[in-house]
N, CA and C atoms as an extended XYZ file, in Angstrom:
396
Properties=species:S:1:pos:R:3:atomname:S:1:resname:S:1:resid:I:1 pbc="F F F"
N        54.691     -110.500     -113.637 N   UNK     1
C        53.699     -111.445     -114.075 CA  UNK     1
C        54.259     -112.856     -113.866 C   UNK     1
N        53.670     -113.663     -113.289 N   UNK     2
C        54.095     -115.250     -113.081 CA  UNK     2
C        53.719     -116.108     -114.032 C   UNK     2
N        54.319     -117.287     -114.107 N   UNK     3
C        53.944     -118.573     -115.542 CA  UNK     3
C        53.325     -119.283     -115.285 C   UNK     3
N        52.303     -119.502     -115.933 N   UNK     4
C        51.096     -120.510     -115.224 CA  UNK     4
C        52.184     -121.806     -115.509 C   UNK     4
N        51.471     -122.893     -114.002 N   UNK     5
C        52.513     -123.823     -114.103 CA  UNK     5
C        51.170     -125.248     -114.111 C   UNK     5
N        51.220     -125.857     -114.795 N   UNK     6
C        49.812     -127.586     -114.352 CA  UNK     6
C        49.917     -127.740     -112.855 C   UNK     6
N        49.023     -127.889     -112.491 N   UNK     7
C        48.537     -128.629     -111.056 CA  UNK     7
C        49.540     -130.170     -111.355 C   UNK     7
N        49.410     -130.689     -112.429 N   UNK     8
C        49.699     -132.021     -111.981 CA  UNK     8
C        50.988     -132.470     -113.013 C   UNK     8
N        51.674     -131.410     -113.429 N   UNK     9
C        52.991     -131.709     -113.648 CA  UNK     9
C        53.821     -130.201     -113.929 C   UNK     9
N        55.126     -130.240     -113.949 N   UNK    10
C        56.258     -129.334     -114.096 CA  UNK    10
C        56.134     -128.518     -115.456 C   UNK    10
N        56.969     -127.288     -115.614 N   UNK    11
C        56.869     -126.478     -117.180 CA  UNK    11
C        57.556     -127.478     -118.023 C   UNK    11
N        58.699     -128.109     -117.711 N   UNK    12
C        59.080     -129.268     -118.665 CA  UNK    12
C        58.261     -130.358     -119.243 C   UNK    12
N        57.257     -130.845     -118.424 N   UNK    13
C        56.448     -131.591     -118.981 CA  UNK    13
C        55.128     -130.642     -119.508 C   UNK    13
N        55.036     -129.802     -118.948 N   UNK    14
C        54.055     -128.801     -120.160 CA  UNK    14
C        54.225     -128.312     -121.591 C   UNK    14
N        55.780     -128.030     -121.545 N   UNK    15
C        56.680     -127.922     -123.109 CA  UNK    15
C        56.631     -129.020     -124.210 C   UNK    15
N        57.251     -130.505     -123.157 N   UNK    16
C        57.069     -131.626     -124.006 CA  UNK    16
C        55.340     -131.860     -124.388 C   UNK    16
N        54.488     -131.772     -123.559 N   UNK    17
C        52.765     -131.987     -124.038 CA  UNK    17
C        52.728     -131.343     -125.375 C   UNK    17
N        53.069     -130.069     -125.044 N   UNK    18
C        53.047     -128.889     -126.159 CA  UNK    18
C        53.493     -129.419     -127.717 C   UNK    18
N        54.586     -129.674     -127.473 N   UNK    19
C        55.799     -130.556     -128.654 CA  UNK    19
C        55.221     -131.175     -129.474 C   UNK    19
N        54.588     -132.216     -128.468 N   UNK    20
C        53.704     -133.688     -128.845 CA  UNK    20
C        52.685     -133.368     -129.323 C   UNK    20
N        51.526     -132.578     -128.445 N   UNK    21
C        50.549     -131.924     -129.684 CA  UNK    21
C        50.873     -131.091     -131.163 C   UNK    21
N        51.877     -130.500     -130.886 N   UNK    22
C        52.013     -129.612     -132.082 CA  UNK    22
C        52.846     -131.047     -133.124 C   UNK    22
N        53.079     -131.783     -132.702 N   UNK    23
C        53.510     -132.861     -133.952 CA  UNK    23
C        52.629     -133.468     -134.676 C   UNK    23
N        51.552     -133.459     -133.362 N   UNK    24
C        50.380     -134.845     -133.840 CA  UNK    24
C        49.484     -133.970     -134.536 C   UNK    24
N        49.413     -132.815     -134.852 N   UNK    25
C        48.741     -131.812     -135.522 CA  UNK    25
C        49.049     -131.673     -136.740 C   UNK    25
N        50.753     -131.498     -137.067 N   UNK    26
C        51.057     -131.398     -138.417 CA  UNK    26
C        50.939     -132.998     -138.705 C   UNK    26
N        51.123     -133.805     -137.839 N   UNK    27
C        50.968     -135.051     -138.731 CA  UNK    27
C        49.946     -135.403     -139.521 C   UNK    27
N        48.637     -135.199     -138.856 N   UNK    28
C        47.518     -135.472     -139.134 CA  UNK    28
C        47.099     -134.509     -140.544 C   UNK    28
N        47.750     -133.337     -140.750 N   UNK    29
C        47.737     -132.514     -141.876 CA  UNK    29
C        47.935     -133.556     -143.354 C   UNK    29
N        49.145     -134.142     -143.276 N   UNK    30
C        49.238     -134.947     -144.115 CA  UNK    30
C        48.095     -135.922     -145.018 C   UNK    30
N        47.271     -136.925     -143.834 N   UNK    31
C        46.212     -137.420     -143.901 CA  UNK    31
C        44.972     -137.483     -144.646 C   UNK    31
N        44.811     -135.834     -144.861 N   UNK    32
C        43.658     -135.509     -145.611 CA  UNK    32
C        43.760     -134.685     -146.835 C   UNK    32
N        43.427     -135.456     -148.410 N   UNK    33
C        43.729     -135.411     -149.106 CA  UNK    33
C        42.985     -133.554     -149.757 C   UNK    33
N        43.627     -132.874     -150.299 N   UNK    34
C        43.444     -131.713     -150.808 CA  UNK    34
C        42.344     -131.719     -151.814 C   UNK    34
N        41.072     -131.234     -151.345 N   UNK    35
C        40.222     -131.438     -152.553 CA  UNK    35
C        40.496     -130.781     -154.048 C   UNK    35
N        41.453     -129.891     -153.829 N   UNK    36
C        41.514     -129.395     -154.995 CA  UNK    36
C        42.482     -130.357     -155.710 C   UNK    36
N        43.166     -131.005     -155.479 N   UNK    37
C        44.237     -132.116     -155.763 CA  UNK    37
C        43.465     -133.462     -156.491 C   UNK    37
N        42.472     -133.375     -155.495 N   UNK    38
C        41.883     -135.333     -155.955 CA  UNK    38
C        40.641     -134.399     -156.687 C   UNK    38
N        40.270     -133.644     -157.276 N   UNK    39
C        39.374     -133.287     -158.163 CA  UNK    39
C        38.070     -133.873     -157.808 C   UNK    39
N        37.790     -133.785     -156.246 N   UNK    40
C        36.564     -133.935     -156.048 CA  UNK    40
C        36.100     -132.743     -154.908 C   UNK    40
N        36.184     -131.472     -155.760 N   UNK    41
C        35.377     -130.452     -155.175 CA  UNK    41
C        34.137     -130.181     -154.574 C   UNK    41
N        33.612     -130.216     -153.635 N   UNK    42
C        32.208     -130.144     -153.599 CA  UNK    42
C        31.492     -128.863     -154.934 C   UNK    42
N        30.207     -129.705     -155.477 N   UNK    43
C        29.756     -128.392     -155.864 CA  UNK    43
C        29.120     -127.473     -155.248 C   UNK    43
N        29.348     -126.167     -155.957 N   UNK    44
C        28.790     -124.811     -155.421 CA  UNK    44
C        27.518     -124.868     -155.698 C   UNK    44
N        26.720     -125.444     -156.129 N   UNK    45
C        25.477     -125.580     -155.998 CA  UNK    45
C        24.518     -123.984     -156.633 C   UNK    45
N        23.444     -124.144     -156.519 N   UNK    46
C        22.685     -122.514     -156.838 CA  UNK    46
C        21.677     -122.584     -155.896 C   UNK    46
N        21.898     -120.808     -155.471 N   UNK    47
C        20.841     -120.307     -154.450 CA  UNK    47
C        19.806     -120.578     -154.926 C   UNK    47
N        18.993     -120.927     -153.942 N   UNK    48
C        17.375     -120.843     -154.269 CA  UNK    48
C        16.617     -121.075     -152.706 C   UNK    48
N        16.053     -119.828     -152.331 N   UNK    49
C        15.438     -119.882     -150.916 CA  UNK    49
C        14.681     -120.866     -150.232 C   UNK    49
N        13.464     -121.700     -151.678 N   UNK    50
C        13.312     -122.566     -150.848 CA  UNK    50
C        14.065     -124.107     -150.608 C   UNK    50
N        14.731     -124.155     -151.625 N   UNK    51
C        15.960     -125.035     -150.964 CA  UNK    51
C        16.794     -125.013     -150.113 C   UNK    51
N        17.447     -123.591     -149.787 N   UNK    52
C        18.438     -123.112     -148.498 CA  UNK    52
C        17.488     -123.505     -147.382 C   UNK    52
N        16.028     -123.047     -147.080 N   UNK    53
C        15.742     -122.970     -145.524 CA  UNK    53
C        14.646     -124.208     -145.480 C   UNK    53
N        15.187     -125.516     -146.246 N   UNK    54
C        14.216     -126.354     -146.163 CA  UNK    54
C        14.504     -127.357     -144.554 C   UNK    54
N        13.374     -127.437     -144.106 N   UNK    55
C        12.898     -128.481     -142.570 CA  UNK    55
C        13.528     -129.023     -142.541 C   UNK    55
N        14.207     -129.660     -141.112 N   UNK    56
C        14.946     -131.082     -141.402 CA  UNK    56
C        14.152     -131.872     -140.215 C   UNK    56
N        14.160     -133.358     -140.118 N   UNK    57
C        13.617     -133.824     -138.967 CA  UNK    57
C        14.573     -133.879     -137.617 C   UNK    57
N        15.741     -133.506     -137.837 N   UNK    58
C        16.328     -133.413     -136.700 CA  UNK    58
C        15.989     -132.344     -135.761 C   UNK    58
N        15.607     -131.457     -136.398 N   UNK    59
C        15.386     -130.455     -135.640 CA  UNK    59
C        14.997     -129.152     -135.968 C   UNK    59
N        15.469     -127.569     -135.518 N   UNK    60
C        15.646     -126.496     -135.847 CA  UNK    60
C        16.649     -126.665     -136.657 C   UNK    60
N        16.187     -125.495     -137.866 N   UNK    61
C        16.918     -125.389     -138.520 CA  UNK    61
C        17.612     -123.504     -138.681 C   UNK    61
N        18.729     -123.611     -137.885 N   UNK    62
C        19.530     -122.493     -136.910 CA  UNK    62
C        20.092     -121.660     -137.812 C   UNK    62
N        20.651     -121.900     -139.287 N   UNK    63
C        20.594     -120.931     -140.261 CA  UNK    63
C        19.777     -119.948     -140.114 C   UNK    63
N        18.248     -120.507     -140.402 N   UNK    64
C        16.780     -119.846     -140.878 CA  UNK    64
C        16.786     -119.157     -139.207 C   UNK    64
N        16.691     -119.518     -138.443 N   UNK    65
C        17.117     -118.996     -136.509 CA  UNK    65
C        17.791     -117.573     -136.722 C   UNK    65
N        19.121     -118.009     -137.186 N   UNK    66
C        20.058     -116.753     -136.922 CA  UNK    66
C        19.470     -115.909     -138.026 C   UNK    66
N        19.083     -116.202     -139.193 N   UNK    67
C        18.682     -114.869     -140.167 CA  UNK    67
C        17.177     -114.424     -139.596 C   UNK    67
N        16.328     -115.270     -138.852 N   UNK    68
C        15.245     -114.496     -138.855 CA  UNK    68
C        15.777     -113.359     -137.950 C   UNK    68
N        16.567     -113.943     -137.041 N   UNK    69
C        16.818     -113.240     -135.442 CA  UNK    69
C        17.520     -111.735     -135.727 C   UNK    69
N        18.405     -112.073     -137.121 N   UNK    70
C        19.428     -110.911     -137.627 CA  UNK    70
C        18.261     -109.798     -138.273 C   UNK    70
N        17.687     -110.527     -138.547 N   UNK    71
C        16.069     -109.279     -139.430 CA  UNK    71
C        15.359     -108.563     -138.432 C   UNK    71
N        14.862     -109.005     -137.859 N   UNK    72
C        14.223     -108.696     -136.333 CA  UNK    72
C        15.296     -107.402     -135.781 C   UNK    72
N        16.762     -108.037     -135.225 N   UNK    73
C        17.394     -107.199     -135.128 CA  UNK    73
C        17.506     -105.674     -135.466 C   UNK    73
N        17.404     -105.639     -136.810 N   UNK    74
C        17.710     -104.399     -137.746 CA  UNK    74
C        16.727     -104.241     -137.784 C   UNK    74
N        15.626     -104.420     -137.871 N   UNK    75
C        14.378     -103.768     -138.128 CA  UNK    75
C        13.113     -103.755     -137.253 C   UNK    75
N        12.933     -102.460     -136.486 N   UNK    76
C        12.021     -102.666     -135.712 CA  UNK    76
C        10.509     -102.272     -136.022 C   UNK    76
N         9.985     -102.006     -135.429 N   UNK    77
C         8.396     -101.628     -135.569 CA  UNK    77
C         8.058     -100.708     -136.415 C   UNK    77
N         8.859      -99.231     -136.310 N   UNK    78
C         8.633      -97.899     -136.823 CA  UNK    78
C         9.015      -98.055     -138.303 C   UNK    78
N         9.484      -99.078     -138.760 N   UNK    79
C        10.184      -98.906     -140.344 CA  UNK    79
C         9.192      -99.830     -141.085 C   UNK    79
N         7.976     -100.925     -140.221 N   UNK    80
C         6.859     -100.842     -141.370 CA  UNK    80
C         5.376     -100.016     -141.264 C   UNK    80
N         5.204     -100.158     -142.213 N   UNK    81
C         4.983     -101.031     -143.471 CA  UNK    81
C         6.105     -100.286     -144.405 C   UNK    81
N         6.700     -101.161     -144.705 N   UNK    82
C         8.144     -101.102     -145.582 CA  UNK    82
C         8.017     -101.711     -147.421 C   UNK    82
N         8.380     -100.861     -148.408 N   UNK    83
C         8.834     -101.686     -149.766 CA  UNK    83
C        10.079     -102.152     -149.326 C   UNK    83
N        10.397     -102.875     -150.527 N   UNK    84
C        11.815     -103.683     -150.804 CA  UNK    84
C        12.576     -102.529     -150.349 C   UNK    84
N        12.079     -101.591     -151.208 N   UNK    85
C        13.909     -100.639     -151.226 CA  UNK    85
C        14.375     -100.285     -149.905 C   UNK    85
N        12.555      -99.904     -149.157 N   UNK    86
C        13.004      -99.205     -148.437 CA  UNK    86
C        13.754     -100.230     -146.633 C   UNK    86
N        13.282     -101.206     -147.401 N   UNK    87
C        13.864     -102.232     -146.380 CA  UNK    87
C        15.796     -102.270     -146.542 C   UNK    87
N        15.482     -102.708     -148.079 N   UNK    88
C        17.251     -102.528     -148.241 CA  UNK    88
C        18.229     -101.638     -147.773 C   UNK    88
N        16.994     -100.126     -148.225 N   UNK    89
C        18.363      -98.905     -147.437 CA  UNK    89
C        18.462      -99.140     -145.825 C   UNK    89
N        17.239      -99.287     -145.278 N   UNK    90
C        16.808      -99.626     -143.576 CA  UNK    90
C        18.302     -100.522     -143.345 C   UNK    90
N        18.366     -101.973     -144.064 N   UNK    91
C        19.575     -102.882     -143.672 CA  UNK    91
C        21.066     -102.408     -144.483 C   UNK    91
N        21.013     -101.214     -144.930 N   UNK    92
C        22.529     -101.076     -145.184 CA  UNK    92
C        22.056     -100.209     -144.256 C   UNK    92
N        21.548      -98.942     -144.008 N   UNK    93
C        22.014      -97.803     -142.817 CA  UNK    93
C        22.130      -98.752     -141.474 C   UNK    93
N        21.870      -99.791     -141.588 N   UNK    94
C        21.933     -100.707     -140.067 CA  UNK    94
C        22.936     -101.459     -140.241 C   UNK    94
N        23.806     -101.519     -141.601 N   UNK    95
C        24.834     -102.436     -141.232 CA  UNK    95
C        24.472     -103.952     -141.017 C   UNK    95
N        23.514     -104.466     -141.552 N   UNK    96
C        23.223     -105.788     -141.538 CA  UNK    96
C        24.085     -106.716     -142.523 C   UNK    96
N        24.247     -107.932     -141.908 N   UNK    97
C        24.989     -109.122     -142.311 CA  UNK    97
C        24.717     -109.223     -144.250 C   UNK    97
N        25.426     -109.665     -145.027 N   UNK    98
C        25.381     -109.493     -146.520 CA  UNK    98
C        24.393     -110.468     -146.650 C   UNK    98
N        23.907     -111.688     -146.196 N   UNK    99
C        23.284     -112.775     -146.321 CA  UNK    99
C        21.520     -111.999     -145.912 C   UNK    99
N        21.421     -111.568     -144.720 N   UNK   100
C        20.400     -110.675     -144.728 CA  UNK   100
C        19.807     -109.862     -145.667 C   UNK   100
N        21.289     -109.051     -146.623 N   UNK   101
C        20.985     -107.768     -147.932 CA  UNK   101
C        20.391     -109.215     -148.867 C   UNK   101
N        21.061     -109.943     -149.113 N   UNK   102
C        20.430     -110.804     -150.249 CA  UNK   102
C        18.831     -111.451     -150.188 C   UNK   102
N        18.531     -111.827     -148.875 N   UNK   103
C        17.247     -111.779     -148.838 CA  UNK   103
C        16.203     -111.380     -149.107 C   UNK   103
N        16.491     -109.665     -149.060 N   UNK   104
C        15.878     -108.335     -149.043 CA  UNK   104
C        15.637     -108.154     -150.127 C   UNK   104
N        16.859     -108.500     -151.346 N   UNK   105
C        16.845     -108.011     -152.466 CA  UNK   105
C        16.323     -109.040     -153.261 C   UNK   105
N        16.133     -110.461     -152.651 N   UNK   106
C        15.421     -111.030     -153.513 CA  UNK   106
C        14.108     -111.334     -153.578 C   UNK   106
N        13.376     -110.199     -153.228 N   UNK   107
C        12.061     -110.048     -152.575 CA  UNK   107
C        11.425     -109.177     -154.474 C   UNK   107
N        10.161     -109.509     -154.821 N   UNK   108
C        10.204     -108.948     -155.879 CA  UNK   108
C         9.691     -107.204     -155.550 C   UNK   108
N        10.184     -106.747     -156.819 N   UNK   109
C        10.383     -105.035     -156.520 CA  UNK   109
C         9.668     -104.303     -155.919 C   UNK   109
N         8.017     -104.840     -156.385 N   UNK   110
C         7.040     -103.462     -155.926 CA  UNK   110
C         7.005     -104.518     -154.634 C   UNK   110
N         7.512     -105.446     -153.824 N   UNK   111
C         6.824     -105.910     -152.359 CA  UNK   111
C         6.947     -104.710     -151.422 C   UNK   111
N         5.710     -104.735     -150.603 N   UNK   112
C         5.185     -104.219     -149.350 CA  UNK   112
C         5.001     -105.292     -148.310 C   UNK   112
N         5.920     -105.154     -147.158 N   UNK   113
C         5.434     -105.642     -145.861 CA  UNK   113
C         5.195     -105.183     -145.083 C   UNK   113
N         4.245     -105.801     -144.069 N   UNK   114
C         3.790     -105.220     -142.931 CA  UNK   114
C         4.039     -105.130     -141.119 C   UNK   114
N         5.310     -105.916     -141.368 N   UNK   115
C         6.021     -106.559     -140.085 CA  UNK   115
C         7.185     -107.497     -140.806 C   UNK   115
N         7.625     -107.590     -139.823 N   UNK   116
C         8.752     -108.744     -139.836 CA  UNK   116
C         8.745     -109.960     -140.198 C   UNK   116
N         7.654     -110.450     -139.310 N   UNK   117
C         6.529     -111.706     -139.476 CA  UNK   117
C         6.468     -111.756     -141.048 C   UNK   117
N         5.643     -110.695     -141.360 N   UNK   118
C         5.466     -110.850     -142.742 CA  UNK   118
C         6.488     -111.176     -143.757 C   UNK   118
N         7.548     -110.432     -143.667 N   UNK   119
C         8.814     -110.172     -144.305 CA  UNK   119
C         9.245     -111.562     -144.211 C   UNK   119
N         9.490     -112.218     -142.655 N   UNK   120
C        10.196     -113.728     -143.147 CA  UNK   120
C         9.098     -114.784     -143.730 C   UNK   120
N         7.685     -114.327     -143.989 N   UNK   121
C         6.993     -115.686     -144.688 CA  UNK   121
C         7.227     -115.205     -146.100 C   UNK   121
N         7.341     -113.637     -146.765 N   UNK   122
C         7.870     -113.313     -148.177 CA  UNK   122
C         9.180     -113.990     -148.348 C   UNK   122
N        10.178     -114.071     -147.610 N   UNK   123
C        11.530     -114.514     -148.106 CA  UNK   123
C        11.271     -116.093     -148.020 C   UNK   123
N        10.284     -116.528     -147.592 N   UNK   124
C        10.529     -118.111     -147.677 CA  UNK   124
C        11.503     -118.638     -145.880 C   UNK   124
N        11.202     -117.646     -145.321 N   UNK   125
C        11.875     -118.752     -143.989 CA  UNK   125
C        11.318     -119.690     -143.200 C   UNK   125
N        11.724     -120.717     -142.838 N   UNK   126
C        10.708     -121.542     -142.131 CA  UNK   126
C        10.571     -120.911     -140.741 C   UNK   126
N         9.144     -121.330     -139.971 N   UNK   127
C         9.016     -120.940     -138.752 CA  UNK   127
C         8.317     -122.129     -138.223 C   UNK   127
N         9.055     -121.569     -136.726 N   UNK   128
C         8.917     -123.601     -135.818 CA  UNK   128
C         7.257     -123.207     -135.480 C   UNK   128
N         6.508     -124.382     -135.179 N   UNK   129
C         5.437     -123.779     -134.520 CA  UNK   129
C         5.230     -123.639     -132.847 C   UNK   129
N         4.912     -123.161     -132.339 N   UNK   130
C         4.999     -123.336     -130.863 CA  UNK   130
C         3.806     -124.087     -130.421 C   UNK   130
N         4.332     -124.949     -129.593 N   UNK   131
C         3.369     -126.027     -128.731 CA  UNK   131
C         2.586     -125.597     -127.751 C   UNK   131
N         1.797     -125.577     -127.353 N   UNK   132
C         0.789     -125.482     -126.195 CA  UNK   132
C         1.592     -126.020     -124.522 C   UNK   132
C-alpha cells in the first residue's frame, strides 16, 4: 500500500500542516466557555407539537420534512385505516426512529386514521403547499 503524498508539497510539510491544525484546534477549545460552568444552560424547554413544527419564513421546515418522510416510510397503504395502537405496534415492528414512537403516542387513544396524510394533519405537522 503507498502514502498518499500533496500534489503541492512533501510528507514533511503534510505532518507540520497536521501539527498546526491539531494545535489551532485544542487552542480554540479553551475559548469557549463551558455552559455548565458559567450557569447559563440553555433551557430544556417542554414538548408541545404545535410549538415544535411551527412555520418559519425562511423556509421549509426539515425537522417536520424528515418526520413526515420517516412516517411515510414505515407505513404504507395496507396498514390503514389504522388506531393509535395499532399504528404504534406497526412503528415498533418497523423499527422506527423514537421521535416518530412519540408522535404516535401522542395521538389521543381511541384515534383512527385513514392514510398518512391524515396521520400527519392529527399529529400537528406542517405541510408546504405546492405551487402551480
Amino acid at each position: 500500500m503507498s502514502e498518499q503524498v500533496s500534489a503541492t508539497h512533501g510528507p514533511a510539510e503534510d505532518d507540520l500542516i497536521k501539527r498546526q491544525d491539531r494545535s489551532d484546534i485544542l487552542g480554540h477549545g479553551e475559548e469557549w466557555p463551558d455552559p455548565q460552568e458559567s450557569g447559563e444552560w440553555p433551557d430544556q424547554g417542554i414538548w408541545a407539537p404545535e410549538a415544535r413544527f411551527a412555520s418559519t419564513p425562511d423556509g421549509p421546515d426539515f425537522q417536520a420534512i424528515e418526520l413526515r418522510s420517516e412516517l411515510a416510510r414505515h407505513l404504507d397503504r395496507a396498514t390503514f385505516p389504522a388506531t393509535r395502537e395499532q399504528l404504534l405496534r406497526t412503528l415498533i415492528d418497523r423499527q422506527a426512529e423514537p421521535a416518530v414512537l412519540e408522535l404516535a403516542a401522542a395521538l389521543p387513544p381511541r384515534t383512527t386514521v385513514d392514510s398518512v396524510g391524515a396521520l400527519i394533519r392529527a399529529i400537528g405537522l406542517p405541510v408546504e403547499e405546492r405551487r402551480a
